[in-house]
MMTF fields as JSON, N, C-alpha, C and O atoms, coordinates in Angstrom:
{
  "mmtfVersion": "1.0.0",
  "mmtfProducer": "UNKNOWN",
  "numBonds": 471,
  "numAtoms": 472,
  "numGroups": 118,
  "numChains": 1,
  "numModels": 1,
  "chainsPerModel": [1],
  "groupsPerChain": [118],
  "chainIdList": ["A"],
  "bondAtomList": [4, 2, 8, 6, 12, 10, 16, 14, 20, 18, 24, 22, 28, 26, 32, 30, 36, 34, 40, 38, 44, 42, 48, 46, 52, 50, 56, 54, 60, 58, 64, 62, 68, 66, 72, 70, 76, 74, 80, 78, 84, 82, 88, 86, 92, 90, 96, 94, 100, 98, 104, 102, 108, 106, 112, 110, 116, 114, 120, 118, 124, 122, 128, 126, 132, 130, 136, 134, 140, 138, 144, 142, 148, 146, 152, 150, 156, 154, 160, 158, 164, 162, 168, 166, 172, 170, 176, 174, 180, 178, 184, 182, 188, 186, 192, 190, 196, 194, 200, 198, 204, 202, 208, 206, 212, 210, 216, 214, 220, 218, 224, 222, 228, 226, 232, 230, 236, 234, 240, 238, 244, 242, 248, 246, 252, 250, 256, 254, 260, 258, 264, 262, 268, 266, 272, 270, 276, 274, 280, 278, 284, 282, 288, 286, 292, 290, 296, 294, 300, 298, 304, 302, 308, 306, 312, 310, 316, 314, 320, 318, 324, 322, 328, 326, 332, 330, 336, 334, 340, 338, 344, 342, 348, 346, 352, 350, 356, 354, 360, 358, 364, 362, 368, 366, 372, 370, 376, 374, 380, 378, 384, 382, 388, 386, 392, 390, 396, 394, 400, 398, 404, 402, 408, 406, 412, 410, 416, 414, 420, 418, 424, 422, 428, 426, 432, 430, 436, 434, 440, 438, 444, 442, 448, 446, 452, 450, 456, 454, 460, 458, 464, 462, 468, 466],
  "bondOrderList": [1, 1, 1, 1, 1, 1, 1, 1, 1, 1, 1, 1, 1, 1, 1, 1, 1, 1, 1, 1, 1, 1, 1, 1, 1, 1, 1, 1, 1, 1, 1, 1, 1, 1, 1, 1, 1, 1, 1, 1, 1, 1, 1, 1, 1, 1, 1, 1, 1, 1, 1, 1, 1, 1, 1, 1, 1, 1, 1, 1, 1, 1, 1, 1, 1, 1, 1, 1, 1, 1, 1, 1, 1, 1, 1, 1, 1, 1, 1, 1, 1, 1, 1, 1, 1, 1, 1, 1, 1, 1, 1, 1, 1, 1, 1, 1, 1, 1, 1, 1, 1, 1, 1, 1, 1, 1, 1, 1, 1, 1, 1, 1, 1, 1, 1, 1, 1],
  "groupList": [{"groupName": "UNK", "atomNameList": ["N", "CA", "C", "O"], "elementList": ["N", "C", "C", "O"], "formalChargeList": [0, 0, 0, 0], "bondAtomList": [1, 0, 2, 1, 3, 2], "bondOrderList": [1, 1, 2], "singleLetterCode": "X", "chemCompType": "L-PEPTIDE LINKING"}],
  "groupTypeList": [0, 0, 0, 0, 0, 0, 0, 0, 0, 0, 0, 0, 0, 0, 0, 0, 0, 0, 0, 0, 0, 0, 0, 0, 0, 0, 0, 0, 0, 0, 0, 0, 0, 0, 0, 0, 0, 0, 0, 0, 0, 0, 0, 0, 0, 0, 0, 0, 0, 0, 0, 0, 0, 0, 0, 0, 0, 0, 0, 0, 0, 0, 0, 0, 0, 0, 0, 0, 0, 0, 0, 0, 0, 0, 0, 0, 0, 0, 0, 0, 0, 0, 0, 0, 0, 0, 0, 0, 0, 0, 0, 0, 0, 0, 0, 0, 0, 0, 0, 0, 0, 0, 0, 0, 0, 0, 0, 0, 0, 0, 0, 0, 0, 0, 0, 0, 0, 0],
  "groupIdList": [1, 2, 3, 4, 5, 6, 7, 8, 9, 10, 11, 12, 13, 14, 15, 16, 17, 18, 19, 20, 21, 22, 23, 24, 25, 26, 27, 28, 29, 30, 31, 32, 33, 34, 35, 36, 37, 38, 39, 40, 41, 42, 43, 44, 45, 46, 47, 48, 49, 50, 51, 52, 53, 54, 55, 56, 57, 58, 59, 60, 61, 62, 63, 64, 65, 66, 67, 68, 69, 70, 71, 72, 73, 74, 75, 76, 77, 78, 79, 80, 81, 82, 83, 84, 85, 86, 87, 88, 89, 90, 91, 92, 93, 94, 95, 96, 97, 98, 99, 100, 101, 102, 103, 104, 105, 106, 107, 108, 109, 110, 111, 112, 113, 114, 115, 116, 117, 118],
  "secStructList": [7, 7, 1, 1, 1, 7, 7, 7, 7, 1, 1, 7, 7, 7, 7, 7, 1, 2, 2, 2, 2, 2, 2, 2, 1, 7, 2, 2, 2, 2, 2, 2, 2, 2, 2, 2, 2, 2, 2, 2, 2, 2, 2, 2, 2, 2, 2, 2, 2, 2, 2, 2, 2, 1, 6, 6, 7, 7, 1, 1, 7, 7, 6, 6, 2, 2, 2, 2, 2, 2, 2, 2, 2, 2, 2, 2, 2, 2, 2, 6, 6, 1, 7, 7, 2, 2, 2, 2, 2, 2, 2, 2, 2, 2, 6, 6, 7, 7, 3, 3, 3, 3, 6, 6, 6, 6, 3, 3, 3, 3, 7, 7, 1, 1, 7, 7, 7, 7],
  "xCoordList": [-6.926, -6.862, -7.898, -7.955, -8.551, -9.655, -8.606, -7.785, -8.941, -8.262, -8.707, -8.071, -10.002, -10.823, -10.756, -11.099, -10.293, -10.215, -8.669, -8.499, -7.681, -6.322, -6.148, -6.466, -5.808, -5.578, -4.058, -3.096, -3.828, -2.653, -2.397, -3.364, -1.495, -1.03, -1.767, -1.631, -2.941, -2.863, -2.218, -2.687, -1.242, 0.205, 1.39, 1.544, 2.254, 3.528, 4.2, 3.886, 5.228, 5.667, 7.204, 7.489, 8.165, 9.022, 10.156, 10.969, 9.931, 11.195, 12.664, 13.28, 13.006, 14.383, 14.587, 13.616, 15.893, 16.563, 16.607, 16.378, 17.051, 17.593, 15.558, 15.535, 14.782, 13.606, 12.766, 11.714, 13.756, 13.735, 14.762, 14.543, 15.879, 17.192, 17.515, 17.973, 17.431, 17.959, 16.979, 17.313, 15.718, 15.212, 15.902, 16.242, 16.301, 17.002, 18.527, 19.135, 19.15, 20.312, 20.337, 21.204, 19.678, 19.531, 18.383, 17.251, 18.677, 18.063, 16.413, 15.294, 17.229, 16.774, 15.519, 14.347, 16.258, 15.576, 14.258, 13.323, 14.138, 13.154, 12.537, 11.373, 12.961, 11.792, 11.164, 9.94, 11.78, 11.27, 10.143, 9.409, 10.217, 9.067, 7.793, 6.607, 8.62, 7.085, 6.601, 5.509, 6.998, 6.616, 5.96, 5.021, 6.186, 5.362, 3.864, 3.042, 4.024, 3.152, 2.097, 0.907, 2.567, 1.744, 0.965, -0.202, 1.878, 0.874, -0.167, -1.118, 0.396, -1.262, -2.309, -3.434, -2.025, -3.05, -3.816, -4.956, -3.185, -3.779, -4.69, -5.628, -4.369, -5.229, -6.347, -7.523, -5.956, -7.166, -8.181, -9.234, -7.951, -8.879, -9.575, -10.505, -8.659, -9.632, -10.726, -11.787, -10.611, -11.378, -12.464, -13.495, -12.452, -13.416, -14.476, -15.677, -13.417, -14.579, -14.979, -16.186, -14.343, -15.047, -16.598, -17.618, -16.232, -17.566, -18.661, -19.552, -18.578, -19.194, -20.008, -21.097, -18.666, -19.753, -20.689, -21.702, -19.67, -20.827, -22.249, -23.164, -22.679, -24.048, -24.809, -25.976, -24.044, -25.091, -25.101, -25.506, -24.828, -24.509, -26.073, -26.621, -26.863, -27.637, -28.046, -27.828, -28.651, -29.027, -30.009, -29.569, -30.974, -31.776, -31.429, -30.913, -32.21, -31.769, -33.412, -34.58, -33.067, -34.641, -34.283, -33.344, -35.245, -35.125, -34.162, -33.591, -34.266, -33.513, -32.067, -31.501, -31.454, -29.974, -29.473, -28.289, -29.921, -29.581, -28.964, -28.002, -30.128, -30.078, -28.947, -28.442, -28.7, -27.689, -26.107, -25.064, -26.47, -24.828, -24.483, -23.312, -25.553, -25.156, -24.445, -23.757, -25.245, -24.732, -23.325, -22.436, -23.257, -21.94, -20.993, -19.909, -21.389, -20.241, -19.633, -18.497, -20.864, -20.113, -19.172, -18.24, -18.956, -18.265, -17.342, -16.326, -17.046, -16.132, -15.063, -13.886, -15.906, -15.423, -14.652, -13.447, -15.201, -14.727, -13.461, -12.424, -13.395, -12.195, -11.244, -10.143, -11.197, -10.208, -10.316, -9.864, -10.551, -9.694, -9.162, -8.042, -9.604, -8.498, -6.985, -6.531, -6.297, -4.864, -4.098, -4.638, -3.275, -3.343, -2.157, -1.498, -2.023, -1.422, -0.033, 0.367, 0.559, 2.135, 2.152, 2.822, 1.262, 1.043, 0.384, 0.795, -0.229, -0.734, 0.027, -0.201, 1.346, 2.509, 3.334, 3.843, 3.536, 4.557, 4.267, 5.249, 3.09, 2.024, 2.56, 3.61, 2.054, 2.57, 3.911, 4.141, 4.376, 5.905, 6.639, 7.416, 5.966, 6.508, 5.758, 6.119, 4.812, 4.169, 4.176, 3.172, 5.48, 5.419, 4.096, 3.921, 3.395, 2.541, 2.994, 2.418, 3.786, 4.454, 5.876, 6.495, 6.453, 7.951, 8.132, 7.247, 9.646, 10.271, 10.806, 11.463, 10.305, 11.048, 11.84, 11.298, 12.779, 14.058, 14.868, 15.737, 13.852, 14.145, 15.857, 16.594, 15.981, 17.851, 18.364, 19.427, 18.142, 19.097, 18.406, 18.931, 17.175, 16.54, 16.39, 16.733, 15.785, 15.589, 14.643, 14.325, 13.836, 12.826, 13.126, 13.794, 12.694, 13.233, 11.912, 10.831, 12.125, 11.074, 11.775, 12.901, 10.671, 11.123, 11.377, 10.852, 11.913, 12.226, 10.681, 10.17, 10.325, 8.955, 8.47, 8.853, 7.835, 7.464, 8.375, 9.15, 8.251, 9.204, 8.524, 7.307, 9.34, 8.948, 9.089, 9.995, 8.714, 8.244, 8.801, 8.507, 10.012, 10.596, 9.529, 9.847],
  "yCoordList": [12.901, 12.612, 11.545, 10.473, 11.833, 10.567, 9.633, 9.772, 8.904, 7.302, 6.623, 5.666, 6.899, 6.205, 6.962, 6.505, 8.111, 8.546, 8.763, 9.374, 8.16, 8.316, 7.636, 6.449, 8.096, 7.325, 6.508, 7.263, 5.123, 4.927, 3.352, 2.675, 2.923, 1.134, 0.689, 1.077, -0.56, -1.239, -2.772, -3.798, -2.597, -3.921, -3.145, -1.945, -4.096, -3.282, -2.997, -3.542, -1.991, -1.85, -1.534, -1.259, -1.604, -1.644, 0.248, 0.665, 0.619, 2.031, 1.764, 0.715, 2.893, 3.453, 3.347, 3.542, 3.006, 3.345, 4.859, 5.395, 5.426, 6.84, 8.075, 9.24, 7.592, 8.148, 8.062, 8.606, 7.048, 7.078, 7.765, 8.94, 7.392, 7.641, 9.046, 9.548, 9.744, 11.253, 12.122, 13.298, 12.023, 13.044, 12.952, 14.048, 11.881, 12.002, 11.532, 12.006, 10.742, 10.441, 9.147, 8.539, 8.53, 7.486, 6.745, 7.193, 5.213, 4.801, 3.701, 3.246, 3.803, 3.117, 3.938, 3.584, 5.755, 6.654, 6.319, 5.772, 6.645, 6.37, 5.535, 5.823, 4.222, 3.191, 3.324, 3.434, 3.344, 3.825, 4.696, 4.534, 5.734, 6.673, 6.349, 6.667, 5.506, 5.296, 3.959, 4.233, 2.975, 2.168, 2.552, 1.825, 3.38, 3.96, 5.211, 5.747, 5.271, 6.244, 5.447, 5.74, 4.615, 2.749, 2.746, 3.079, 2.291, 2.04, 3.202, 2.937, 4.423, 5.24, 5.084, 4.869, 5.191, 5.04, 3.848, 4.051, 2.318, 1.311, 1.494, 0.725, 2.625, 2.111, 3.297, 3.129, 4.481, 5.083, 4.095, 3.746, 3.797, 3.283, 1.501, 0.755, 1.444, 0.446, 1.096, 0.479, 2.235, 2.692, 3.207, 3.341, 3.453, 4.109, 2.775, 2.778, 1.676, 0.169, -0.186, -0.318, -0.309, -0.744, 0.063, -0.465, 1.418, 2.14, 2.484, 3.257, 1.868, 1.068, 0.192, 0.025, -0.734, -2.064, -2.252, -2.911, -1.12, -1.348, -0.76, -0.981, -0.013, 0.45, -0.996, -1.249, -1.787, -3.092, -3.97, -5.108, -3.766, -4.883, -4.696, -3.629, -5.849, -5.532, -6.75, -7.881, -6.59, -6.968, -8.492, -9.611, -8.299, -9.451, -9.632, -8.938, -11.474, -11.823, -11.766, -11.875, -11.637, -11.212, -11.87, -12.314, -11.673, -12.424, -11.078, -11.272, -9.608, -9.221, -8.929, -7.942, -9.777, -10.199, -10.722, -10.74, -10.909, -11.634, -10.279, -10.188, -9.341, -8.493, -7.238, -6.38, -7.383, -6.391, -6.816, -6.189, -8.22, -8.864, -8.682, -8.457, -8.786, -8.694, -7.063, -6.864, -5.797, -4.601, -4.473, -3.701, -5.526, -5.538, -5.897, -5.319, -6.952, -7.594, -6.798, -6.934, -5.806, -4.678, -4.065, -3.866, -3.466, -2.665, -3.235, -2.622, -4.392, -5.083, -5.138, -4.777, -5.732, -5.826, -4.417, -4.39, -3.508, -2.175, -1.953, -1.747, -1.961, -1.791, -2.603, -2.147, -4.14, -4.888, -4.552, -5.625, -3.917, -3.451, -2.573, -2.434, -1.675, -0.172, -0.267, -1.167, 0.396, -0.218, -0.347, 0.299, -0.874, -1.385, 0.002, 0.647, 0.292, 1.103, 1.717, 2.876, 0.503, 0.52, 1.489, 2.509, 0.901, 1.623, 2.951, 3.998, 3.019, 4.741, 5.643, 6.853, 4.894, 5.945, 6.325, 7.439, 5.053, 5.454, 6.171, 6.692, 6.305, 7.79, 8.644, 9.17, 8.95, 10.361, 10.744, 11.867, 10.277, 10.439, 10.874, 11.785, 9.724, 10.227, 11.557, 12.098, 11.717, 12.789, 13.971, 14.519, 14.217, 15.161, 15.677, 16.891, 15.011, 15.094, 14.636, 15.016, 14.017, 13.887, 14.064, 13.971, 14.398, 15.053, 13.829, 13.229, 13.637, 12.947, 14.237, 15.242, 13.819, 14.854, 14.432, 13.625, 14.501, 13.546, 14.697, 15.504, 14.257, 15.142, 14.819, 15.457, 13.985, 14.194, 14.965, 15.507, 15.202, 16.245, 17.207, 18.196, 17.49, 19.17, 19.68, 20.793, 18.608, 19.01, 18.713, 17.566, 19.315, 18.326, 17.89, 18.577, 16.904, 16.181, 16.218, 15.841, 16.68, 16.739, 15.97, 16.039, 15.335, 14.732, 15.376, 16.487, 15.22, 15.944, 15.405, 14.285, 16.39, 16.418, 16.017, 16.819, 15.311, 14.047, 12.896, 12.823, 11.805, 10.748, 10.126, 9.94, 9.805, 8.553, 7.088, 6.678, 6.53, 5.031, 4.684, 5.114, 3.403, 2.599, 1.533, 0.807],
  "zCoordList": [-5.164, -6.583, -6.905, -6.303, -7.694, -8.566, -9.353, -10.26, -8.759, -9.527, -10.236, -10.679, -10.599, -11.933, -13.273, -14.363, -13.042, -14.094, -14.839, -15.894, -14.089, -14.282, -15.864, -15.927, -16.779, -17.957, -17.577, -17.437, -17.419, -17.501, -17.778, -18.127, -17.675, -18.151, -17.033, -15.872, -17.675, -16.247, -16.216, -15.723, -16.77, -16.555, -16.569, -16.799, -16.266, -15.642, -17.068, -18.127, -16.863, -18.413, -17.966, -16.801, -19.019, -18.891, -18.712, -19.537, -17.987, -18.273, -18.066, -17.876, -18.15, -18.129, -16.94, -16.208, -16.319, -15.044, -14.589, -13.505, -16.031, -15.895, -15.769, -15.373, -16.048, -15.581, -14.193, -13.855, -13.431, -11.651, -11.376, -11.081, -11.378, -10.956, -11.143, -10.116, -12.017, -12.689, -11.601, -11.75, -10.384, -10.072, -8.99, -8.545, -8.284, -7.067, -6.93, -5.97, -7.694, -7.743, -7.497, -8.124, -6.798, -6.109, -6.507, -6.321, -7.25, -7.329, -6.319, -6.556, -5.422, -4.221, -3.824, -3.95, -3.04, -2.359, -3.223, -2.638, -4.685, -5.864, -5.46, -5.183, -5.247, -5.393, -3.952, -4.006, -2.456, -1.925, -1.387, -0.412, -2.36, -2.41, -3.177, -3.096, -4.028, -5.212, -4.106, -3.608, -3.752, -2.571, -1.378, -1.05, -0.75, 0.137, -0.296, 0.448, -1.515, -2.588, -3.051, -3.171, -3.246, -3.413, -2.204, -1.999, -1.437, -0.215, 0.758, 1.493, 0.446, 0.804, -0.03, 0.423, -1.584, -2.81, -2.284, -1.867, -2.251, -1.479, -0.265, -0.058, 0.612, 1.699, 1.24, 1.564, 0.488, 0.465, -0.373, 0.161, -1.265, -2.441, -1.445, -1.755, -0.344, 0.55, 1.292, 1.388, 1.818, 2.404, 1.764, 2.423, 0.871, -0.249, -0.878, -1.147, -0.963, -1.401, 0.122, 0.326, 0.914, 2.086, 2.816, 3.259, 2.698, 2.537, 1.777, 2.129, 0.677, -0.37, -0.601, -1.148, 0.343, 0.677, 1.873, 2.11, 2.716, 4.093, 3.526, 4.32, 2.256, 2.689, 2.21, 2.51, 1.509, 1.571, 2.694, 2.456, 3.606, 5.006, 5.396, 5.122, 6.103, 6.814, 7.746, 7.311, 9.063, 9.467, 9.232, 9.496, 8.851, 8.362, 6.815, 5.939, 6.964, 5.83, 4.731, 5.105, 3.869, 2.798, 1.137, 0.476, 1.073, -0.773, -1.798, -2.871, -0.929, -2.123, -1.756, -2.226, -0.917, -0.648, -1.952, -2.29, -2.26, -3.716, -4.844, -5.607, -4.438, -6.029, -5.424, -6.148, -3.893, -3.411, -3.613, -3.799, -3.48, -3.534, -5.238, -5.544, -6.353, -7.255, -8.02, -9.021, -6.568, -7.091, -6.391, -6.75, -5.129, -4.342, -5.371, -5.454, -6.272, -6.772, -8.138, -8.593, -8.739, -9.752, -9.224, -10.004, -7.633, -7.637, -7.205, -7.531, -6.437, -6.697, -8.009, -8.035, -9.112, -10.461, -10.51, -10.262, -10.76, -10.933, -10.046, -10.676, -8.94, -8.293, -8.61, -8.298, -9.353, -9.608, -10.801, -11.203, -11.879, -13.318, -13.035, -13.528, -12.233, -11.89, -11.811, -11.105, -12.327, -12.295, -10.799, -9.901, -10.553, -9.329, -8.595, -9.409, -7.203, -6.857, -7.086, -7.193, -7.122, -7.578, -8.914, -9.077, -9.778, -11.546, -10.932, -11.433, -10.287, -9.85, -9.388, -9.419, -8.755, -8.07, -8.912, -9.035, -9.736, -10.616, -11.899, -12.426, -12.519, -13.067, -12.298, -12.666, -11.206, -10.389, -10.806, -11.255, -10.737, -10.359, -12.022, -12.31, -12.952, -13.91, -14.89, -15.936, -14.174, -14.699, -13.531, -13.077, -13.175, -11.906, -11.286, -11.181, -10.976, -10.024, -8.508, -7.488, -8.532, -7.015, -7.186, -8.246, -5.743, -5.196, -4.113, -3.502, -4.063, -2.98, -1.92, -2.194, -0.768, 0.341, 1.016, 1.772, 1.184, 2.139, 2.929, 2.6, 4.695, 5.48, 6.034, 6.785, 5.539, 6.704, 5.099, 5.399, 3.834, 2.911, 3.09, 2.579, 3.721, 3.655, 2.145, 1.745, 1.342, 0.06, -0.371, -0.057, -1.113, -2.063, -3.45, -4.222, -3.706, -5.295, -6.045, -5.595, -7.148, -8.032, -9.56, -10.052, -9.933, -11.158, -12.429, -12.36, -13.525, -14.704, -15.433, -15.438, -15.878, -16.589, -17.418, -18.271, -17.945, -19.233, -19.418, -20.372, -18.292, -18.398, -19.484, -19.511, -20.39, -21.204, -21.294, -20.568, -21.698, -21.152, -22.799, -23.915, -22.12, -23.282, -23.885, -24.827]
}
């Protein structure tokens, strides 16, 4: 999934209990999933700035270290307005783009479709 182009809040906002809770029963299993949904989004979108930055790494030092750190530091910028992972899972989720799978019920949970945001 492209993550720059996700239209969504980038501060936390307030929902409903009942727009986690109602896809799986369980409020917990919910946060759970969107927590660990968080944390892959997180490590992909590290790996993606870290390879980024390695093409400016180099060896010797030169006068236009200067004008590389300054293209280093756009994309920097750019990756810290992006909304942060937690807000990217929980998009998914309320826009059924992602399912909870919970292998000890042998079920998959899918969310009810257009959660709305209080």
């Amino acid at each position: 999934m492209d993550y720059k182009k996700v239209k969504t809040d980038f501060e936390a906002v307030t929902h409903r209990v009942e727009d986690f809770s109602s896809a799986s029963g369980n409020i917990y299993e919910t946060v759970v999933a969107l927590s660990k949904r968080a944390d892959q989004i997180a490590s992909e979108l590290k790996e993606e700035l870290d390879s980024k930055i390695e093409e400016f790494t180099s060896q010797t030092d030169n006068l236009e270290e200067v004008f590389e750190n300054r293209e280093q530091i756009e994309i920097a910028r750019f990756y810290e307005r992006m909304p942060k992972p937690h807000i990217l899972s929980k998009h998914e989720f309320l826009n059924g783009a992602m399912y909870i799978r919970n292998p000890h019920k042998n079920q998959d949970i899918l969310p009810e479709s257009g959660g709305e945001e209080a």
